[in-house]
N, C-alpha and C positions, 0 to 999 in steps of 0.2 A: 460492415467492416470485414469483408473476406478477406482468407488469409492470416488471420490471425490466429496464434493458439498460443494456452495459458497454461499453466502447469504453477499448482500451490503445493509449493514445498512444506510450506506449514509457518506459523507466526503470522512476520509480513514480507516472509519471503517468495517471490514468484517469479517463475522464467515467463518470458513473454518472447516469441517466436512471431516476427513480421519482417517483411521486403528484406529476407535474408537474414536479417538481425536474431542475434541471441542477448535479450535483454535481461537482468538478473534486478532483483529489488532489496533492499535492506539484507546485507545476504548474512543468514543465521543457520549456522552448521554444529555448532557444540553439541556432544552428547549432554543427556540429561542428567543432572544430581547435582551440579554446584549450585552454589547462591553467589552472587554476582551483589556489590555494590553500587548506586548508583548516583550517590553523592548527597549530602542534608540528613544523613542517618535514614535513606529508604535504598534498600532491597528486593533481591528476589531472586527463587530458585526456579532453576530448569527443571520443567517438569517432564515433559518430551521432546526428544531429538526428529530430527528432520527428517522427511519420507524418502531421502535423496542423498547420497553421499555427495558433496563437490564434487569431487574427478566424474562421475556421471552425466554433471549438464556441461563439462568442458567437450566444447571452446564456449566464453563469454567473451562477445563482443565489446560491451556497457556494463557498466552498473549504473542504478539511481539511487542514489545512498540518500533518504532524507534526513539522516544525522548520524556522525559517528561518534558520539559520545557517549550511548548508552548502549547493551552489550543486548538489549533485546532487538537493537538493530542491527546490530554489526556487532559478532562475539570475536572469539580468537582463530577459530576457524574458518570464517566468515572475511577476516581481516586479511589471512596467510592466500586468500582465493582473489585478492583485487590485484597485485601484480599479474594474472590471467588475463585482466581486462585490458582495452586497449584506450578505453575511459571510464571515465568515474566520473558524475554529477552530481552536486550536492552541495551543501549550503557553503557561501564565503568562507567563514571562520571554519569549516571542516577544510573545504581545499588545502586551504593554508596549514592546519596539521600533517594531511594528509601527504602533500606535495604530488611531486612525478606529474601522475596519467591525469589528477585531477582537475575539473571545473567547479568553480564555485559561481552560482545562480546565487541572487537577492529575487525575492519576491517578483516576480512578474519581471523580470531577467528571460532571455530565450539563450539558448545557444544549438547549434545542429549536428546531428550525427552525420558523418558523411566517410565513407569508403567506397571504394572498387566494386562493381557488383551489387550494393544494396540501394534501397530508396532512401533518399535522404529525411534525415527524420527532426522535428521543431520538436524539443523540447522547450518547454517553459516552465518558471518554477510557480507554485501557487503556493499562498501563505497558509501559515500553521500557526495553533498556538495551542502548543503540547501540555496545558497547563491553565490554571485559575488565573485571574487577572494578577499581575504584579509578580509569576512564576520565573517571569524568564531568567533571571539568577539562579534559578536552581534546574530549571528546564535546555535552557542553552537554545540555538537556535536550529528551526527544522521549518523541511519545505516538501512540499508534494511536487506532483508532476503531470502536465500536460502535455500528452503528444499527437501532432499531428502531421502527417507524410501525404501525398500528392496521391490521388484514389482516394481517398478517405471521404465515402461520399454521406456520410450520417452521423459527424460528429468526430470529436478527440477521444482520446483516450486518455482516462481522468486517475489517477493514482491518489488517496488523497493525503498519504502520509500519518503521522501522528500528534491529533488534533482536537480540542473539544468544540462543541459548536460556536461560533464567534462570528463577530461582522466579517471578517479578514476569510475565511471559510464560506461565508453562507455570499460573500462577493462574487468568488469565485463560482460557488454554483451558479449564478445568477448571469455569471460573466462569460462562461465557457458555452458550446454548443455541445454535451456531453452525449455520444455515442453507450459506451462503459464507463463507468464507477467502479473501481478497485480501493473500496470503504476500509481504514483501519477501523476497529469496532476493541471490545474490551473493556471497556468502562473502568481503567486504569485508577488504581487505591494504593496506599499508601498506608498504612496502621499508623506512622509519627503525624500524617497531615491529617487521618480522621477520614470525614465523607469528600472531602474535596477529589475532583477525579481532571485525572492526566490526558483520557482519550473518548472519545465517542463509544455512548450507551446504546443500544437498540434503539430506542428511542428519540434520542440525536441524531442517528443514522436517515431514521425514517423521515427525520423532518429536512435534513437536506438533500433526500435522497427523492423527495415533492419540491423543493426548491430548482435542484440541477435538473431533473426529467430525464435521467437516463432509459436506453435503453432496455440494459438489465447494468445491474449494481451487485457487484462480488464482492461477498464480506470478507477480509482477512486478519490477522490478527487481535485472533480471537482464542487461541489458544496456546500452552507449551510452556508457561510462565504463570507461578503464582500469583505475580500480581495482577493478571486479568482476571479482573471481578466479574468480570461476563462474558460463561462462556455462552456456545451455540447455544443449546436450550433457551438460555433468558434472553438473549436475542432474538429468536424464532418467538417468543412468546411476547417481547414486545412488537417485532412488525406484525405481528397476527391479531391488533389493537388500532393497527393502522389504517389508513384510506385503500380500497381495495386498488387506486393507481399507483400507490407507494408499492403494494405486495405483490403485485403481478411483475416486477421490475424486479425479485429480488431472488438471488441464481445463487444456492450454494453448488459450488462443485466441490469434487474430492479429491482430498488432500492429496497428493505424489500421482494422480494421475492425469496424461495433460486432455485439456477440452478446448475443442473448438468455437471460437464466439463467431456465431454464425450472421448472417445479414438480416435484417431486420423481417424482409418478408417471410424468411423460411421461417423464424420464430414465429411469426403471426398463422404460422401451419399448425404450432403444436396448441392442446388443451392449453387453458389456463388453469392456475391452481392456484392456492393464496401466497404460497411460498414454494418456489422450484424447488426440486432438487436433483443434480445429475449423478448418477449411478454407474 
């Protein structure tokens, strides 16, 4: 996948730079210290602001918005930055709030980027389920994202949005040819639901993270919100329980600085080690 490079804002926010495109993901820009509502009496406070002011990664071409209804995707700041965009992707029922620049994808839905100058790009939406069986009233609906553009000689590039592990997710691993894995992770809690959890745990991660067979697989949203119950730490410490082909696959990079996803053979240059990490 040459030619790509990634830049983690922090959450599950990430610019993605490929065939010209300036791609943005769930864009979260609030400073930190509110608490935010999120409907059914659960909550949650900002814990950290973002490595990146907005006016910094303008111009955005895109956004992937895999829901606008909760503000750990999309805050106020985040929202005031999508008239920049020249589209927006994202589930049905968001388009439609949304209006203007937006698309709304259903499940396994495609639609293409396409302007002057850059390579045209296949998104597709892949299914979520943000939430325990019977959630989606209170969850709303959300989609990840697969993309694939003409050179793309190792696979798509896999976003997976915010998910817990489910047939509809582990399909999708199963279904994609994945190059990259761009994992929401957090193990998303609630205090009024108890232990029932909204996102992928370490542990979850790892198991479709040997499902999909990606390349390398970057954890995001895993931190800056109270209600992520798992930060890095408990994540490094569950894939370090994993199959050693799960953990050789699994690339933190850092946060507000951008990194290159290099081509499969030049990674096969470097050490191996149970869990990357770039510096």
């Amino acid at each position: 996948m040459n030619g790509v490079r990634l830049t983690h804002v922090g959450g599950p926010t990430v610019l993605i730079e490929v065939g010209g495109w300036r791609i943005l993901t769930d864009p979260t820009f609030d400073a930190p210290g509110r608490r935010y509502a999120f409907g059914w009496g659960t909550s949650s406070r900002k814990v950290a602001g973002p490595a990146m002011a907005p006016e910094a990664l303008l111009p955005i071409d895109a956004v992937l918005l895999s829901h606008d209804h909760h503000d750990d995707n999309l805050d106020d700041a985040g929202r005031a930055l999508l008239p920049h965009a020249d589209v927006i992707v994202t589930t049905t029922s968001g388009a439609r709030r949304l209006g203007g620049a937006a698309r709304g994808l259903a499940p396994w839905e495609t639609t293409t980027l396409e302007a002057p100058g850059k390579v045209a790009i296949e998104v597709t939406a892949t299914p979520c389920r943000h939430g325990p069986p019977l959630s989606h009233p209170l969850v709303g609906d959300v989609v990840g994202f697969a993309l694939r553009w003409d050179g793309q000689e190792h696979g798509v590039l896999w976003i997976t949005g915010d998910t817990v592990l489910y047939d509809g997710v582990r399909e999708a691993a199963r279904r994609l040819a994945v190059d990259t894995a761009i994992v929401h992770l957090g193990g998303v809690r609630f205090p009024v639901t108890g232990p029932l959890r909204y996102t992928l745990t370490g542990e979850e991660a790892a198991e479709l993270i040997e499902l999909a067979g990606p390349r390398q697989a970057i954890p995001v949203h895993y931190e800056g919100w109270s209600h992520f119950r798992q930060g890095r730490a408990a994540a490094e410490a569950a894939f370090s329980h994993a199959p050693e082909r799960v953990r050789e696959r699994v690339r933190w990079v850092p946060i507000g600085t951008p990194v290159d996803l290099t081509d499969p053979s030049e990674s096969a240059k470097e050490p191996h080690h149970a869990v990357r990490h770039d510096h």
